[in-house]
C-alpha positions, 0 to 999 in steps of 0.5 A: 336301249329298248328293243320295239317288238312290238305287238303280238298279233293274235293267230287268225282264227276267223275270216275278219281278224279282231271281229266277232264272226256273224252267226252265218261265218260260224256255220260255215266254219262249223260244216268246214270242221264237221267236215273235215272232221269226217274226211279223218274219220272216215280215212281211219275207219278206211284203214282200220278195215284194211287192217281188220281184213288183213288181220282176218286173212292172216287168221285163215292163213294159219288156219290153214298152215295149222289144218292144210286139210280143211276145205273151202268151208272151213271144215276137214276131211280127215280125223285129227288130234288136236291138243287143246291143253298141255299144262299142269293144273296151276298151268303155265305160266305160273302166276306166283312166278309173275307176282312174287318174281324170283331173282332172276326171273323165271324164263318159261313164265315171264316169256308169257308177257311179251309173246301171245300164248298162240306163238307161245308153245311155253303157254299151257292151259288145263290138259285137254285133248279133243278128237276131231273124227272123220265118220265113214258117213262123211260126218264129224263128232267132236269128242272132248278129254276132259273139260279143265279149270281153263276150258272156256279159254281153250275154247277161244283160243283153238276152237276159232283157229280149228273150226270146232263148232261144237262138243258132241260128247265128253270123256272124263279120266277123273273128278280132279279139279284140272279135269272137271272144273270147266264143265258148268262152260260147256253151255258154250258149246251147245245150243242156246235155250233159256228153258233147257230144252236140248238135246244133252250131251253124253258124257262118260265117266267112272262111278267115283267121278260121278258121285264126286261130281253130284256133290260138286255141280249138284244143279248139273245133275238133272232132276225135277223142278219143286213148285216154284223153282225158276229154271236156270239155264246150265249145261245140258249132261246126259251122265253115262258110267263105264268101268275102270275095266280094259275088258269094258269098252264103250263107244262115244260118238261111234268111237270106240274107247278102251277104258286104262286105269292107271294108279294116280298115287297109290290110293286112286285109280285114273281113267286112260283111254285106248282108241282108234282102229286104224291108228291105236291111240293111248291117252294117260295124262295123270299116272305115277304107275301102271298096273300089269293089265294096262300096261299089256294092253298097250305095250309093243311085247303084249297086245301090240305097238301104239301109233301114239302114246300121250302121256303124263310128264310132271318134272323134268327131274326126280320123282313124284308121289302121283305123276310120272316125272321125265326120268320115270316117263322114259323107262315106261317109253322103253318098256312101252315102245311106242312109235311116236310118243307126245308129252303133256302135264308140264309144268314150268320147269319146261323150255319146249324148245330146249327140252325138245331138243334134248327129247330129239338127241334121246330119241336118236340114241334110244329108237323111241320117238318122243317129244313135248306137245304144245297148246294148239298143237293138231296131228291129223291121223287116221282113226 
């Protein structure tokens, strides 16, 4: 027995099934598409805007979280600290770790593909501290600690966050690539001229660092143009010496720093810095021993207790010819006693969560405040 099913009929696609639409149906089909079209369009686009402005109230939100200081215009009015980078100079995560994964997988480094580096506090770019410095004059300077392989990356992570509209000076502990590598990006924190015509920005740094530098950014390095030559826009660098003396302060944007030097390996000497009146402040961030003189300088039993000590922390275990490692940190924090200590260098052998949680049970047992700091991380202090 045959089933009659019968034709198929064709969807109606014009107004007149099975009829060719005249030019002017077609028209009016085509405006009734275009706008509809529009309608959708315009309703993603509404929404896209309320997501962007929800996106941006969000961002002022941790701003403010991040900085409960600022002002209405986005600006602070105190000094602060603000940890632009914590990590090692191959920096976490490290990218061997995410290309010929280990079995089983690195934690620290394969957390970095599913959390976003700013909720990440395992993500380390180059170390790099800038000091934000509430003036007596009711103005800030902004001066920068070394400028690394991953400072244009710092710059837009925690510069946008932090309201840091620009560099006015530079201080360099050394001419290692971790320190120096990004200097050719300081372009982006000054102002814009195609002929060069600013004003450059100080930067000071020891006499071996600036004839390593000559030869690493020669075109940084200003000299006069042979007939001919095309200016080039670069960074603008006003190059000033200072000696790996603690007896020879210098002042950077009208903070005064205390040159440290401290052995990075027993055939090279690494810059530290002491600064602030009201809090003293030390930053070492590459260090495998300090000499007797600096370690006086910034020791409770010599020319007095630091506020705050940042220091160099490379492994958890053992030892290492030019970085201190946790074991040799924690014997220089007792020698040292300081009252509040922040560690930085970390490579990926560190869980921040979970080493801070053992720094916290060593800190009650030892009367010694220490703990890992993190990418983004900003103290507001009185300097």
């Amino acid at each position: 027995m045959r089933l009659n099913v019968g034709r198929v009929q064709p969807p109606k696609l014009f107004p007149y099934a099975g009829e060719i639409p005249s030019i002017n149906e077609s028209l009016f089909l085509s405006r009734r598409c275009f706008a509809s079209t529009l309608r959708v369009c315009s309703s993603i686009l509404s929404k896209f805007h309320q997501i962007f402005s929800l996106s941006i109230s969000f961002s002022l939100f941790w701003a403010k979280m991040a900085n409960p200081n600022l002002t209405e215009n986005g600006v602070s009015d105190s000094s602060a600290l603000i940890f632009l980078g914590t990590g090692c100079s191959s920096a976490v995560p490290n990218a061997r770790c995410l290309i010929q994964p280990s079995d089983p997988p690195c934690e620290v480094c394969f957390q970095s593909l599913s959390v976003p580096p700013e909720r990440n506090p395992n993500y380390r770019c180059n170390t790099s501290l800038l000091i934000d410095y509430f003036r007596s004059d009711g103005n800030h300077s902004y001066i920068l600690i070394d400028v690394g392989k991953t400072f244009r990356e710092q710059v837009l992570r925690w510069f946008t966050i932090h309201k840091i509209p620009r560099v006015d000076s530079i201080v360099l502990t050394h001419e290692h690539a971790d320190a120096v590598l990004g200097l050719d990006d300081i372009r982006i924190v000054q102002p814009y001229s195609p002929t060069n015509d600013i004003d450059p920005t100080p930067i000071y740094l020891s006499q071996h660092a600036m004839e390593s530098l000559a030869v690493k950014f020669p075109y940084l390095i200003p000299k006069k143009l042979k007939e001919g030559q095309e200016v080039r826009r670069v960074a603008q660098l006003d190059w000033k010496i200072i000696e790996d003396d603690c007896e020879k302060p210098f002042v950077a944007s009208s903070l005064k720093f205390v040159p440290l030097p401290v052995m990075h390996g027993e055939d090279y000497i690494c810059l530290g810095f002491l600064f602030g009146d009201k809090s003293r402040v030390a930053y070492i961030s590459d260090v495998s021993r300090f000499p007797a003189s600096t370690e006086y300088v910034i020791s409770k039993s010599g020319a007095g207790q630091l506020d705050l000590l940042i220091l160099d922390t490379l492994y958890k275990e053992g030892s290492h010819n030019v970085h201190f490692c946790l074991p040799q940190t924690l014997e220089a924090l007792k020698r040292i006693c300081p009252k509040r200590t922040l560690l930085i260098g970390m490579t990926h052998e560190f869980d921040h969560h979970k080493d801070n949680e053992f720094l916290m049970e060593w800190s009650k047992r030892e009367g010694i405040s220490v703990q890992l700091a993190h990418d983004g991380l900003r103290i507001p202090i009185d300097l």
